[in-house]
Structure formats: structure tokens, C-alpha cells
Biopython code that builds the backbone (N, CA, C, O; Angstrom):
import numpy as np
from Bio.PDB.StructureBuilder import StructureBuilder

atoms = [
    (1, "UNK", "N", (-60.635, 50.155, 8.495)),
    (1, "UNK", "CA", (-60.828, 49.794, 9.879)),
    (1, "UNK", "C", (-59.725, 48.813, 10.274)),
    (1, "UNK", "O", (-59.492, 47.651, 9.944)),
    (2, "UNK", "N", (-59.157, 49.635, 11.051)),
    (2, "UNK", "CA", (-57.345, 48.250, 11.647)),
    (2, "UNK", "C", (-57.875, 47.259, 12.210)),
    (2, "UNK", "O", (-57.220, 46.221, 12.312)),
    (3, "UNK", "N", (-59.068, 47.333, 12.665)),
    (3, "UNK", "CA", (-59.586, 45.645, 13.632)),
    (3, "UNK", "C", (-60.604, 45.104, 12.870)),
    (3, "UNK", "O", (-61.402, 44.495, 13.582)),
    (4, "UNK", "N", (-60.966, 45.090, 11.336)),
    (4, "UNK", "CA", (-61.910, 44.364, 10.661)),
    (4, "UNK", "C", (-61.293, 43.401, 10.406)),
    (4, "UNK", "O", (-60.103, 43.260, 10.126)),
    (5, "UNK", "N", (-62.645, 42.233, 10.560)),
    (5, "UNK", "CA", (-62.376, 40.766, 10.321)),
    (5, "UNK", "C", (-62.091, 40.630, 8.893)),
    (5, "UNK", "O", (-61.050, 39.990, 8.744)),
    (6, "UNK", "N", (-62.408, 40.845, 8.231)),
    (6, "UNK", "CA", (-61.879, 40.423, 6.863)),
    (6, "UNK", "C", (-60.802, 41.547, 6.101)),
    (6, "UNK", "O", (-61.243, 42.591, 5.622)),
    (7, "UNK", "N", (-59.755, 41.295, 6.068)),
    (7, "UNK", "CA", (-58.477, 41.908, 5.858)),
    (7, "UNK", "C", (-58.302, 42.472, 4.804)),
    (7, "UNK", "O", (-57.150, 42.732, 4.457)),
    (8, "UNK", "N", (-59.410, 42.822, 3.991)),
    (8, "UNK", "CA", (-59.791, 43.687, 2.464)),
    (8, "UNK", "C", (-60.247, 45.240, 3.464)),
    (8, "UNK", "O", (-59.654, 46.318, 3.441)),
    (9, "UNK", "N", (-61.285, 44.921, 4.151)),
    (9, "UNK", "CA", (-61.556, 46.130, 5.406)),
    (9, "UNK", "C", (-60.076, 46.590, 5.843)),
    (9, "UNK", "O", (-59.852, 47.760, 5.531)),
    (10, "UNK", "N", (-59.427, 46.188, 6.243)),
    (10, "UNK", "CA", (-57.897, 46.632, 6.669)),
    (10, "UNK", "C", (-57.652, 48.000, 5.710)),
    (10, "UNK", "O", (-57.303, 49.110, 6.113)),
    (11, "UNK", "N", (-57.911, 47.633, 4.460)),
    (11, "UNK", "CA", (-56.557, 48.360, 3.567)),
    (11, "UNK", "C", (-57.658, 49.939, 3.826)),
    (11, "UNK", "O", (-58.598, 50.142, 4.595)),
    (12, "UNK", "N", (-57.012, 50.779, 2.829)),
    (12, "UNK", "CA", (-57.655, 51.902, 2.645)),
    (12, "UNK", "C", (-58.170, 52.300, 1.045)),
    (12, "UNK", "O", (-57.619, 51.887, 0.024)),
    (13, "UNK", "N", (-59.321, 53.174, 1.095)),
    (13, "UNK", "CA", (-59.951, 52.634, -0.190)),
    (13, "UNK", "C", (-59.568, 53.975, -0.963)),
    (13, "UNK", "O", (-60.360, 54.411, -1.798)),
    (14, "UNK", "N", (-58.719, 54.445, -0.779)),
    (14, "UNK", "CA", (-57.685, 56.001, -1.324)),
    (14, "UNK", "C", (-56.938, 55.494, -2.388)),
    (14, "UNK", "O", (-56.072, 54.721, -1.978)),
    (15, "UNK", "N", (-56.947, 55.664, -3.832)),
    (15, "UNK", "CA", (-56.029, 55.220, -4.375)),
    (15, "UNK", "C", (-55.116, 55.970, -4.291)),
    (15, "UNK", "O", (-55.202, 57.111, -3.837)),
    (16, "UNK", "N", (-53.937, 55.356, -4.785)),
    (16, "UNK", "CA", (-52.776, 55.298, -4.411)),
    (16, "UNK", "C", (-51.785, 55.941, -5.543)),
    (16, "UNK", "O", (-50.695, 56.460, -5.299)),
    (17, "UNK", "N", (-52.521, 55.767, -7.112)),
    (17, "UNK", "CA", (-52.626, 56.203, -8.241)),
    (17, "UNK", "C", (-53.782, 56.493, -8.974)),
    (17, "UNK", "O", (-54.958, 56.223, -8.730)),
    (18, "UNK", "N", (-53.148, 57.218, -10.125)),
    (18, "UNK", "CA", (-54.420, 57.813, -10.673)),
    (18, "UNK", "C", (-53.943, 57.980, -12.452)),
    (18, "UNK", "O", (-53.128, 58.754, -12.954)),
    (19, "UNK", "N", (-54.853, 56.875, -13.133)),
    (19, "UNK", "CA", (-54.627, 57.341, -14.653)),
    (19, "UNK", "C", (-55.513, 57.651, -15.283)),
    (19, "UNK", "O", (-56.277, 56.741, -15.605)),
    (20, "UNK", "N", (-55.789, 58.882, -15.693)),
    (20, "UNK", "CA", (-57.005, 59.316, -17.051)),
    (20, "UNK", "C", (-56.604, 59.709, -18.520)),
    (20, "UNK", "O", (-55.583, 60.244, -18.952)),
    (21, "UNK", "N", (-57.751, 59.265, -19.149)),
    (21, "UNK", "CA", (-57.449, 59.480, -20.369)),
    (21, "UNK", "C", (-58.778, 59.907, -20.556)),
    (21, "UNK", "O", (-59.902, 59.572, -20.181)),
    (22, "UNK", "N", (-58.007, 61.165, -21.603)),
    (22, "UNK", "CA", (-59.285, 62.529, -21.964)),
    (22, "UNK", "C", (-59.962, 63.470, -20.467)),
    (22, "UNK", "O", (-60.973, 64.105, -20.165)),
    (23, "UNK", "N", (-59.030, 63.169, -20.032)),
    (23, "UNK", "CA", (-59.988, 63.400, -18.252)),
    (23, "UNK", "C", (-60.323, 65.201, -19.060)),
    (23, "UNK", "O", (-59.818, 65.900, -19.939)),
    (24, "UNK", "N", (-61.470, 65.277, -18.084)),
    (24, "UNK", "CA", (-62.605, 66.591, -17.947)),
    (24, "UNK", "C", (-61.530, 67.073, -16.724)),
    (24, "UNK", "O", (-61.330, 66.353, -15.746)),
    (25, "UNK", "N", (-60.799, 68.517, -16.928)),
    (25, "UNK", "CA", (-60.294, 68.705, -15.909)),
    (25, "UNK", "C", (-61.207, 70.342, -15.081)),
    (25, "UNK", "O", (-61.078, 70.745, -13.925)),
    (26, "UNK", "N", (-62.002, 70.890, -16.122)),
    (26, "UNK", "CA", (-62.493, 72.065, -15.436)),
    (26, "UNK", "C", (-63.953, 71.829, -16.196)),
    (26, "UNK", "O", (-64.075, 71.405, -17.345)),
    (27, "UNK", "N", (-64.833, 72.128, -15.464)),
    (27, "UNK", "CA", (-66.297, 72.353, -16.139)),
    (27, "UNK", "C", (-66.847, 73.475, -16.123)),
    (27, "UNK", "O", (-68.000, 73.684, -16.499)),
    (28, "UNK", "N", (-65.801, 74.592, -15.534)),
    (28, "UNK", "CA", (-65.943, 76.394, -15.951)),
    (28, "UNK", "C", (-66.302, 76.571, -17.456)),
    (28, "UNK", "O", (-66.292, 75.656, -18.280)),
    (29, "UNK", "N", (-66.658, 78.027, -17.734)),
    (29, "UNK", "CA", (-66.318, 78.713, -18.467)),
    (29, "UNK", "C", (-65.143, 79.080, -18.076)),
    (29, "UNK", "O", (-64.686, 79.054, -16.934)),
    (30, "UNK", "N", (-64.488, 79.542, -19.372)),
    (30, "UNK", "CA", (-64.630, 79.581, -20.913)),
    (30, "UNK", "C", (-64.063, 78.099, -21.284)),
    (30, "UNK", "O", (-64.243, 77.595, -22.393)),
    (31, "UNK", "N", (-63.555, 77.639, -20.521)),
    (31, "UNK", "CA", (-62.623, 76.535, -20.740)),
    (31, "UNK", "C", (-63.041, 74.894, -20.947)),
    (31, "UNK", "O", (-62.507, 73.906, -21.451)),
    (32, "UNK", "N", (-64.272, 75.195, -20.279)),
    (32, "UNK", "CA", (-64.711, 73.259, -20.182)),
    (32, "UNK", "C", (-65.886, 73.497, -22.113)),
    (32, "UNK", "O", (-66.173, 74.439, -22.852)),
    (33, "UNK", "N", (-66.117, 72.183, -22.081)),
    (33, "UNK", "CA", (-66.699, 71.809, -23.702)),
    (33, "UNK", "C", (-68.372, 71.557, -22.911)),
    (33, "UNK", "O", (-68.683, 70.763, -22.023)),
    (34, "UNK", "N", (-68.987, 72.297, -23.445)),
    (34, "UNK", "CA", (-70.589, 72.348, -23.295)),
    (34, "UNK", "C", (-70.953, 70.842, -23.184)),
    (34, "UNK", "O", (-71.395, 70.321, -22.161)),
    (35, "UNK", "N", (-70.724, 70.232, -24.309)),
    (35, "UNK", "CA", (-71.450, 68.682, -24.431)),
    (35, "UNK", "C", (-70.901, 68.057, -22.842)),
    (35, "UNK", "O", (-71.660, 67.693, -21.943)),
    (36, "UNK", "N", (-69.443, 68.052, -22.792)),
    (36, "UNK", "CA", (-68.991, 67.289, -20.788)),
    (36, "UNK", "C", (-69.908, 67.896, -20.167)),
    (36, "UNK", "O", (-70.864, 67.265, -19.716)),
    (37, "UNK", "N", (-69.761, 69.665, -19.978)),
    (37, "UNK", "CA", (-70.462, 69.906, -19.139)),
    (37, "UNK", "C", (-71.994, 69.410, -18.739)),
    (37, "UNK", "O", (-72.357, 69.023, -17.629)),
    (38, "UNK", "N", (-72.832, 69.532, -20.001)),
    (38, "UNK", "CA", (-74.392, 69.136, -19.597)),
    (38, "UNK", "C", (-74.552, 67.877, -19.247)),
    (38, "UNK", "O", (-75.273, 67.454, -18.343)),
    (39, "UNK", "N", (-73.577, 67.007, -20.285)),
    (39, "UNK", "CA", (-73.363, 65.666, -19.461)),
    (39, "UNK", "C", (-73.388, 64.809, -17.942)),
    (39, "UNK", "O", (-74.060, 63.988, -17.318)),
    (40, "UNK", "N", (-72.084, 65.678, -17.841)),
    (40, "UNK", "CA", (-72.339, 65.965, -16.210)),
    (40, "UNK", "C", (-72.781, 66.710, -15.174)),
    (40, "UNK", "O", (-72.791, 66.262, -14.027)),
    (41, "UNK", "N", (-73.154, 67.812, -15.453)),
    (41, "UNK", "CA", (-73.795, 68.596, -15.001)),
    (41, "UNK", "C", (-75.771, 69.099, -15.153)),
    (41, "UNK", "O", (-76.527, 69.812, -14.493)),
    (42, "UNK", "N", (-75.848, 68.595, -15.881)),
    (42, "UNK", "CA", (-77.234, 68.843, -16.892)),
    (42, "UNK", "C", (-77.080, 70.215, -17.579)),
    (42, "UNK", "O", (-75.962, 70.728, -17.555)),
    (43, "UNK", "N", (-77.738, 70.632, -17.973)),
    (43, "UNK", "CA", (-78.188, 71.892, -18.964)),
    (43, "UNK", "C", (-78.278, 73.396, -17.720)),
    (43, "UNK", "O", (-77.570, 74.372, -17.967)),
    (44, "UNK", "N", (-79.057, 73.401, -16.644)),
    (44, "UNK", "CA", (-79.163, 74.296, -15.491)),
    (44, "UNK", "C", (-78.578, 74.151, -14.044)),
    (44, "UNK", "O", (-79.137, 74.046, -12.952)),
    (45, "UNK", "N", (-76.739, 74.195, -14.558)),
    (45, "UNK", "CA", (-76.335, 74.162, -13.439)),
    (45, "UNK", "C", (-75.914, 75.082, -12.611)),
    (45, "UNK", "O", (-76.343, 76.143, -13.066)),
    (46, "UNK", "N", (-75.265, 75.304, -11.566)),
    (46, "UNK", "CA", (-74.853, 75.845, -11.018)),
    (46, "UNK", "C", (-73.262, 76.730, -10.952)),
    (46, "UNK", "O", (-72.308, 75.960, -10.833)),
    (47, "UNK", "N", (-72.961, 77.974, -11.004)),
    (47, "UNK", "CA", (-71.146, 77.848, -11.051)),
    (47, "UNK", "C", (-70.449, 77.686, -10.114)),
    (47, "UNK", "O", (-69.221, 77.750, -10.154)),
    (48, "UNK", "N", (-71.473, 77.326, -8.604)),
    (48, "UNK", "CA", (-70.761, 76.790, -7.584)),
    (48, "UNK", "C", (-70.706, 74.931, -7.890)),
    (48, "UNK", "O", (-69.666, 74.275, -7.847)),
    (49, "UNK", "N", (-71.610, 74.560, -8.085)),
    (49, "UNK", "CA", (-71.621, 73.064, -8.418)),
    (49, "UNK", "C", (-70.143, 72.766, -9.852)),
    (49, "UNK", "O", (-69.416, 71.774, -9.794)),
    (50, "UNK", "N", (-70.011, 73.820, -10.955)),
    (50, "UNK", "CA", (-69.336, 72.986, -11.595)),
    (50, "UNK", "C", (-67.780, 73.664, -11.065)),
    (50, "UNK", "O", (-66.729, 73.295, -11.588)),
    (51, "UNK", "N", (-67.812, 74.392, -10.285)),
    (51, "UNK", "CA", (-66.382, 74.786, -9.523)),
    (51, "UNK", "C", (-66.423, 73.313, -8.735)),
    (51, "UNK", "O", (-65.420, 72.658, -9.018)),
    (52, "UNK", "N", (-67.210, 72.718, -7.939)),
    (52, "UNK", "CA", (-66.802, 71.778, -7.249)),
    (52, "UNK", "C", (-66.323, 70.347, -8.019)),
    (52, "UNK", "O", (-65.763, 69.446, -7.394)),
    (53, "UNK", "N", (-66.548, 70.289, -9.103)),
    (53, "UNK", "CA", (-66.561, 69.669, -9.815)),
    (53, "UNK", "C", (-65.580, 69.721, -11.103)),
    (53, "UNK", "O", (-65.605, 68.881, -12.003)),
    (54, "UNK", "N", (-64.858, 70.648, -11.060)),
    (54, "UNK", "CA", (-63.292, 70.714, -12.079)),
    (54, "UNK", "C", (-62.254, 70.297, -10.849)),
    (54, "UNK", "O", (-62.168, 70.853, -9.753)),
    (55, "UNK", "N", (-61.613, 69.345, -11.260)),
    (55, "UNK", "CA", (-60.443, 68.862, -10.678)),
    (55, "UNK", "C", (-59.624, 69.801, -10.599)),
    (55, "UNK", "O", (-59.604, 70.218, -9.441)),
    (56, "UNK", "N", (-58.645, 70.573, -11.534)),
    (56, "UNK", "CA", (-57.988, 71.230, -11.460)),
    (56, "UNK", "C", (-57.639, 72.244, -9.557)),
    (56, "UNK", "O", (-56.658, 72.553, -8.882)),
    (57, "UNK", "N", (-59.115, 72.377, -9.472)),
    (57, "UNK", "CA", (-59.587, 73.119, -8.104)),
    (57, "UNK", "C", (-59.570, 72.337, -6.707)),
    (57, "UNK", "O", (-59.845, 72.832, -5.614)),
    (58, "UNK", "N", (-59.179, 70.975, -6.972)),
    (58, "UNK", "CA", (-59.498, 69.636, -5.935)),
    (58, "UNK", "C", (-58.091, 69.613, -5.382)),
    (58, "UNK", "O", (-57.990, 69.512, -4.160)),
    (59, "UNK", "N", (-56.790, 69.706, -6.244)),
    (59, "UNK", "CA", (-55.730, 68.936, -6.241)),
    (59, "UNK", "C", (-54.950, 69.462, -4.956)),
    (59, "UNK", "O", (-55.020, 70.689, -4.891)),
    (60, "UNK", "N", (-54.269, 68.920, -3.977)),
    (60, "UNK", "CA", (-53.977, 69.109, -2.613)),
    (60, "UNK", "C", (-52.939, 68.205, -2.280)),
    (60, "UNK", "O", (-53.209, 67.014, -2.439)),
    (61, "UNK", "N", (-51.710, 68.523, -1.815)),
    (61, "UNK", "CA", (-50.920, 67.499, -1.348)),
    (61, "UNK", "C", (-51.373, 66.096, -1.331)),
    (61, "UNK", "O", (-50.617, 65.216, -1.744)),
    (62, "UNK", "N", (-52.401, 65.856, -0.941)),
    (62, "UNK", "CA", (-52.855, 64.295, -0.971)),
    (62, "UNK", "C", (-53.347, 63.668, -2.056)),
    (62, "UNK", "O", (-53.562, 62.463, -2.180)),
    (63, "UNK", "N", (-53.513, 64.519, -2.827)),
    (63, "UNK", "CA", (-54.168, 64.059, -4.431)),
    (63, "UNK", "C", (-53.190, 63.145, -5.007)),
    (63, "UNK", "O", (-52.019, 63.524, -5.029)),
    (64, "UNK", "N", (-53.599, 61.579, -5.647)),
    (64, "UNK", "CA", (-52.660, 60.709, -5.799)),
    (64, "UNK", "C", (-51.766, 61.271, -6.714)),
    (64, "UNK", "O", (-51.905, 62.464, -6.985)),
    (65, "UNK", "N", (-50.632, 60.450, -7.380)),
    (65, "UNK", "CA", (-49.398, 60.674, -8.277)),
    (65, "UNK", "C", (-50.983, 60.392, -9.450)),
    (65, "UNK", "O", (-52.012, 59.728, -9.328)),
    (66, "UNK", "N", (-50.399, 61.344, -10.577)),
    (66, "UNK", "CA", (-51.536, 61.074, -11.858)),
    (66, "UNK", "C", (-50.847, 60.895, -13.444)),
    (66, "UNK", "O", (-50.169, 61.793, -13.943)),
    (67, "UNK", "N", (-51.016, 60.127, -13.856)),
    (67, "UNK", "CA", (-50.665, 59.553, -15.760)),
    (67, "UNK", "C", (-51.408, 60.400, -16.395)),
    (67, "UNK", "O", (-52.444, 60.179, -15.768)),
    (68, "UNK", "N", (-51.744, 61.326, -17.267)),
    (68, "UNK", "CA", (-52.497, 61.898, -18.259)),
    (68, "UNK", "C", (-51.888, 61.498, -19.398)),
    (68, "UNK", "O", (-50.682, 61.522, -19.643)),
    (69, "UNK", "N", (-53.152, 60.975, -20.370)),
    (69, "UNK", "CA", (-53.114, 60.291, -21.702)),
    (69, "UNK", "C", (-53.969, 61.103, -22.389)),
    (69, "UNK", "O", (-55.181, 61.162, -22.182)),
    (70, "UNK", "N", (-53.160, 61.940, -23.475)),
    (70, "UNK", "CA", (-54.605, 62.303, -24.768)),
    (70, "UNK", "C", (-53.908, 62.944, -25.511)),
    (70, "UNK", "O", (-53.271, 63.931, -25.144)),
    (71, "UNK", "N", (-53.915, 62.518, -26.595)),
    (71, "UNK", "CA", (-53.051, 62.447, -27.975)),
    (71, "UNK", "C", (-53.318, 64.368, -28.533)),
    (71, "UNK", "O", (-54.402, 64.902, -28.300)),
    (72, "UNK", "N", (-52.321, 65.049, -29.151)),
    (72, "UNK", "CA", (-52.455, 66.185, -29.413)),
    (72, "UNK", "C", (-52.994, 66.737, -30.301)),
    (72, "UNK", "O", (-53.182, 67.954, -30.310)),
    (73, "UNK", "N", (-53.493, 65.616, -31.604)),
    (73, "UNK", "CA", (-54.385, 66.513, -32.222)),
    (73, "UNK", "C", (-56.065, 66.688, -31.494)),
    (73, "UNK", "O", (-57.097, 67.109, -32.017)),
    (74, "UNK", "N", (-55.852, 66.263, -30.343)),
    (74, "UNK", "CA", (-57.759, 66.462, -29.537)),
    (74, "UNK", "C", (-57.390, 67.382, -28.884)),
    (74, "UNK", "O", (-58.307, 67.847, -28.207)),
    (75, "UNK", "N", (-56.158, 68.032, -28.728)),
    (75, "UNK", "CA", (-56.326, 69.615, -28.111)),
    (75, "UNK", "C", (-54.855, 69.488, -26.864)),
    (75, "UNK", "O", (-53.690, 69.162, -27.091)),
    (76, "UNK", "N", (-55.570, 69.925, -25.463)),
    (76, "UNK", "CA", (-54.565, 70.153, -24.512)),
    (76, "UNK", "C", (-53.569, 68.484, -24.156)),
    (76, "UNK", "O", (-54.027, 67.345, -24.249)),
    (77, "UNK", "N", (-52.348, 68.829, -23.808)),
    (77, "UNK", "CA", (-51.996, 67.401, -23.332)),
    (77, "UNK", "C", (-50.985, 67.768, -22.546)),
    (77, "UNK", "O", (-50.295, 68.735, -22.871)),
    (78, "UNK", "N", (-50.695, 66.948, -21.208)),
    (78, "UNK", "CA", (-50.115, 67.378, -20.310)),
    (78, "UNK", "C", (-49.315, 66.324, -20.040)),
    (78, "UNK", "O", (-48.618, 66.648, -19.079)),
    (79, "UNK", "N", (-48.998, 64.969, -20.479)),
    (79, "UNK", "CA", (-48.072, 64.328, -19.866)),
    (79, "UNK", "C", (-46.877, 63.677, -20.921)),
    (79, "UNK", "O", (-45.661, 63.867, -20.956)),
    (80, "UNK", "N", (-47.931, 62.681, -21.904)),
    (80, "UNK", "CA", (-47.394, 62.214, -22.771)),
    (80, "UNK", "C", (-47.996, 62.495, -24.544)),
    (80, "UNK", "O", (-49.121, 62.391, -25.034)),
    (81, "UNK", "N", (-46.848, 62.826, -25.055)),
    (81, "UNK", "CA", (-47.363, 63.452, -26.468)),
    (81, "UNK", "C", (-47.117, 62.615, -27.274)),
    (81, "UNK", "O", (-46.066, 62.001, -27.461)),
    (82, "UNK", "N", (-48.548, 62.527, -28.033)),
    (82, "UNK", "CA", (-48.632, 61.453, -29.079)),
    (82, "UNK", "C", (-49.008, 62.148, -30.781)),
    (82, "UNK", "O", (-50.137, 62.573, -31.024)),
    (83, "UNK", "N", (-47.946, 62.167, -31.783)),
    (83, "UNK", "CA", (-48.632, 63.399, -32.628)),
    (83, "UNK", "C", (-49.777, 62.401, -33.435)),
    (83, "UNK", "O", (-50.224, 62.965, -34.433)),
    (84, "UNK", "N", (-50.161, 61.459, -33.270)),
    (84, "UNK", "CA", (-51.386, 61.075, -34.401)),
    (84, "UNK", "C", (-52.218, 60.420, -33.223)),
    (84, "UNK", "O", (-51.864, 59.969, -32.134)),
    (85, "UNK", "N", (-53.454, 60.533, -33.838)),
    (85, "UNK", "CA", (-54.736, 60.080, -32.746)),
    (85, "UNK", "C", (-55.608, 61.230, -32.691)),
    (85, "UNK", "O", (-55.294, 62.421, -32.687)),
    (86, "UNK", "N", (-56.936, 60.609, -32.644)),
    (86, "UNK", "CA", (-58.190, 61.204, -32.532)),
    (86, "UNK", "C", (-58.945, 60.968, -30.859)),
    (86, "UNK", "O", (-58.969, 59.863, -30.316)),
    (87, "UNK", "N", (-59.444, 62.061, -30.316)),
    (87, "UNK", "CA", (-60.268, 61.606, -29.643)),
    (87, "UNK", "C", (-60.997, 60.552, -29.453)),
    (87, "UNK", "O", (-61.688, 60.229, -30.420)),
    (88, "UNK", "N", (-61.084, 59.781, -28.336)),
    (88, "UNK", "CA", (-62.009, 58.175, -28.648)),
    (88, "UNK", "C", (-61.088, 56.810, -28.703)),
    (88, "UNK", "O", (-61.385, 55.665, -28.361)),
    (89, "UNK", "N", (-59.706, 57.403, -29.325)),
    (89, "UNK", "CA", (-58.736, 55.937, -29.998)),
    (89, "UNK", "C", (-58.956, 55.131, -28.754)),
    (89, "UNK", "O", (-59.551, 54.153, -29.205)),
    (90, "UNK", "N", (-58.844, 54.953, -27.520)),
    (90, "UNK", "CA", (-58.946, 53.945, -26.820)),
    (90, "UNK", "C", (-57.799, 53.797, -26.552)),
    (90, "UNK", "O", (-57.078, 54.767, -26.782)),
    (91, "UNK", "N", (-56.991, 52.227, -25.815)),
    (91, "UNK", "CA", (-56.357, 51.731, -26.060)),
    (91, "UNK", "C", (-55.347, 51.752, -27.777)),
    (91, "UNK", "O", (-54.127, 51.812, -27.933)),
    (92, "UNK", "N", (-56.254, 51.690, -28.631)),
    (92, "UNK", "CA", (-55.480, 51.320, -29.709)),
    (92, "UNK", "C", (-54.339, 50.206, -29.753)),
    (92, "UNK", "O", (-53.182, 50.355, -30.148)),
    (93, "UNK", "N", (-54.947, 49.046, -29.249)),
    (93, "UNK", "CA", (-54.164, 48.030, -29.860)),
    (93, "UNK", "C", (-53.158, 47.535, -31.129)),
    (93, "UNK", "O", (-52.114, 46.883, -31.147)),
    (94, "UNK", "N", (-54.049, 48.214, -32.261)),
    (94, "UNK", "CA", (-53.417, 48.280, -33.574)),
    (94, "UNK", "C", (-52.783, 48.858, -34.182)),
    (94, "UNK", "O", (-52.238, 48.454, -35.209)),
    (95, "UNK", "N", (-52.681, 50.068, -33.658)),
    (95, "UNK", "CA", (-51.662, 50.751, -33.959)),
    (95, "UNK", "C", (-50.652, 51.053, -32.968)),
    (95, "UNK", "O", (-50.672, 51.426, -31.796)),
    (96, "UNK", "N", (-49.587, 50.716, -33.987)),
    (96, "UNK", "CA", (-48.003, 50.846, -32.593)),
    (96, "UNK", "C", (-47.539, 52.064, -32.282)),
    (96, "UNK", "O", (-46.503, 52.149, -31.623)),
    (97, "UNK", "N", (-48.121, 53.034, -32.640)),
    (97, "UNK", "CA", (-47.230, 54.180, -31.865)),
    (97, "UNK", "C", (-48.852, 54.780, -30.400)),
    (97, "UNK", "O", (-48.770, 55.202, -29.246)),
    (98, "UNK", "N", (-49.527, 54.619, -30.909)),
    (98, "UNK", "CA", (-50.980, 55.018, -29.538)),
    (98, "UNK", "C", (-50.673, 53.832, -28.733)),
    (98, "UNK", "O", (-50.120, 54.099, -27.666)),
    (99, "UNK", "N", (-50.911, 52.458, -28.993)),
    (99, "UNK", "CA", (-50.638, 51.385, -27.880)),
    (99, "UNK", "C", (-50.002, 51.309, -26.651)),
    (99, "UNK", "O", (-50.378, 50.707, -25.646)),
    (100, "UNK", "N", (-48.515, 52.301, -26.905)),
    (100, "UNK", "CA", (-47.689, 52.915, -25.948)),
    (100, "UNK", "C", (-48.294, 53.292, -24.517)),
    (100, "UNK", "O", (-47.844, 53.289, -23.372)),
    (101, "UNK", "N", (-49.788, 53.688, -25.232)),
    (101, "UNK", "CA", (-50.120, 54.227, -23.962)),
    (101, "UNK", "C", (-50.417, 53.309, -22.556)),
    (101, "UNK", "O", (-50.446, 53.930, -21.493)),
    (102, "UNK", "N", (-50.612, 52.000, -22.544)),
    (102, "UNK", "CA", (-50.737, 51.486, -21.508)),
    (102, "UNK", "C", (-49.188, 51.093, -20.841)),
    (102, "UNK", "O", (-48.908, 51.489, -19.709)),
    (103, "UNK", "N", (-48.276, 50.328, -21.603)),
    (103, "UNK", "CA", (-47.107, 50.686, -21.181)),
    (103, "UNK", "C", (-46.049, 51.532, -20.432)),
    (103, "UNK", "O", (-45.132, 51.334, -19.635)),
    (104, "UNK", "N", (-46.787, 52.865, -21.262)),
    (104, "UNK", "CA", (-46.086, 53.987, -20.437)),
    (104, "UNK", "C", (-46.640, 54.039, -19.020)),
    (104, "UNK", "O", (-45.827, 54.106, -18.099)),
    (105, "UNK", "N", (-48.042, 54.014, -18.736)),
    (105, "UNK", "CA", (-48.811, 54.108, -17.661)),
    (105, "UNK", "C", (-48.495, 53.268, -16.818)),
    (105, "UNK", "O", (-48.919, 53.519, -15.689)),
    (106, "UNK", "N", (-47.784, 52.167, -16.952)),
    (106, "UNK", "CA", (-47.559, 50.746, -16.013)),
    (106, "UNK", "C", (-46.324, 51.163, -15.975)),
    (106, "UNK", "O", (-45.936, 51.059, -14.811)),
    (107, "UNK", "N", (-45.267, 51.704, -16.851)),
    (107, "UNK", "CA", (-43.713, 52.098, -16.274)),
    (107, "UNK", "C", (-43.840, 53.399, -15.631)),
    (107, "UNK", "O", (-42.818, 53.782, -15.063)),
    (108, "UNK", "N", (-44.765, 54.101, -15.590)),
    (108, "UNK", "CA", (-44.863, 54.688, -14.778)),
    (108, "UNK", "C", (-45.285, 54.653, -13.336)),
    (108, "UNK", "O", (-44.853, 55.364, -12.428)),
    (109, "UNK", "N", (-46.263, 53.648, -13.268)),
    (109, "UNK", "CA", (-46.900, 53.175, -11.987)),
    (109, "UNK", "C", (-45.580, 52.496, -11.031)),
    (109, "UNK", "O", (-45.318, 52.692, -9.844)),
    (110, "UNK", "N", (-44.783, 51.505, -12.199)),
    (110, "UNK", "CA", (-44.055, 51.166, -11.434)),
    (110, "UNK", "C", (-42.579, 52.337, -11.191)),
    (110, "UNK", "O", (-42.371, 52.495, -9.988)),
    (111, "UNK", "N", (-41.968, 52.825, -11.748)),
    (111, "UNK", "CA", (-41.066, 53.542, -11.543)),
    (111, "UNK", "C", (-41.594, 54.988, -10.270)),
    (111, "UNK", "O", (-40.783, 55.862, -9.965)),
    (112, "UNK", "N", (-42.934, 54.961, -9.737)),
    (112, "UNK", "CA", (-43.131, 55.634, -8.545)),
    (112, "UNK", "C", (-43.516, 55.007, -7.601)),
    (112, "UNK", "O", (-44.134, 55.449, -6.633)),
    (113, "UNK", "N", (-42.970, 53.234, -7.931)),
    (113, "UNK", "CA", (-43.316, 52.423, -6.796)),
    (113, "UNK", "C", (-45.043, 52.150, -6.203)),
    (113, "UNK", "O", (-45.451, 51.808, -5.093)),
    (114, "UNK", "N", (-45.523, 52.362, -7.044)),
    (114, "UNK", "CA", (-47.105, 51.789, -7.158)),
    (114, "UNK", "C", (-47.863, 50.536, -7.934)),
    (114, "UNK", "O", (-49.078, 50.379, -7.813)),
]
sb = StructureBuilder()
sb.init_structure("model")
sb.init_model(0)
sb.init_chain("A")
sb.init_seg("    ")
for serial, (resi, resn, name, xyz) in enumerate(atoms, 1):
    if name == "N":
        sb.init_residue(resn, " ", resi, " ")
    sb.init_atom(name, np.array(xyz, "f"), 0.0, 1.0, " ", f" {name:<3s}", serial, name[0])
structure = sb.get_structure()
């Protein structure tokens, strides 16, 4: 809102970036993992509900700039390849070659001016 009194109301609540790690990108068959799906979906869903619900199907000129993080032995990886790591590592503080990953994500944020 351009005329709200408190100048947090001003901004817009769209981010601007976007970083996931392990992101759920489809909750179709054949392709999404049963356990995400029921997760998020429950056990009796719908294949119009989990079409609305795979990103892959969302993405539109306006969809922010996006970081994808997830190391290659857990399967697909689309941005940055990491050959050791398990599903779950986190951050990984302790080990120096996964740690990368927040780094990269912040030289990336900044090198697209975000």
C-alpha cells in the first residue's frame, strides 16, 4: 500500500529471490516421491490439487531469480553440483566442500543484485 503509515506496508511482500534446498518440484506421477507427496498432500488426493501444487507448472516470467541446492548422490540437481552429501546434510558447517553452499547462494544473490 504506497500511502501506509508505517513504511514496512510500503514495500511489497513478493520476494525478490528464491533459494531451496531439496525443493519438491512436482508432486505428479511418476516423478514426485510418495512419502513428499502424502506429506503434503495426504494419502487421497487429488491430480488436479497436486498439479497445482508442483512448481515446475507455476513458473511464469514473474517467478523470482531461484538458487537450487542438493548434492548428487540424493538424485536430480539443477544448479550446483556437489559429488559427496546425503540427503538431510543441512548447511554442513563441518565439512568444507557442502558448506559452500551458503556462500554460493549469497554470491549469487548478490551478483543478480539482490
Amino acid at each position: 500500500m504506497p500511502r501506509a503509515a508505517d513504511p514496512i506496508d510500503r514495500e511489497s511482500s513478493r520476494p525478490n529471490a528464491n533459494v531451496r534446498a531439496y525443493p519438491v518440484i512436482t508432486l505428479q506421477p511418476p516423478f514426485a516421491k510418495t512419502g513428499s507427496r502424502n506429506s503434503l498432500l495426504g494419502e487421497n488426493y487429488g491430480e488436479l490439487k497436486a498439479a497445482s501444487m508442483s512448481t515446475h507448472l507455476l513458473v511464469t516470467p514473474s517467478t523470482p531469480a531461484t538458487f537450487l541446492f542438493h548434492p548428487i548422490e540424493d538424485g536430480p540437481v539443477e544448479a550446483h553440483f556437489f559429488d559427496k552429501g546425503r540427503h538431510g546434510v543441512g548447511l554442513s558447517p563441518d565439512d568444507a566442500h557442502l558448506s559452500q553452499c551458503m556462500p554460493l547462494a549469497l554470491s549469487w544473490l548478490r551478483t543478480i543484485g539482490r
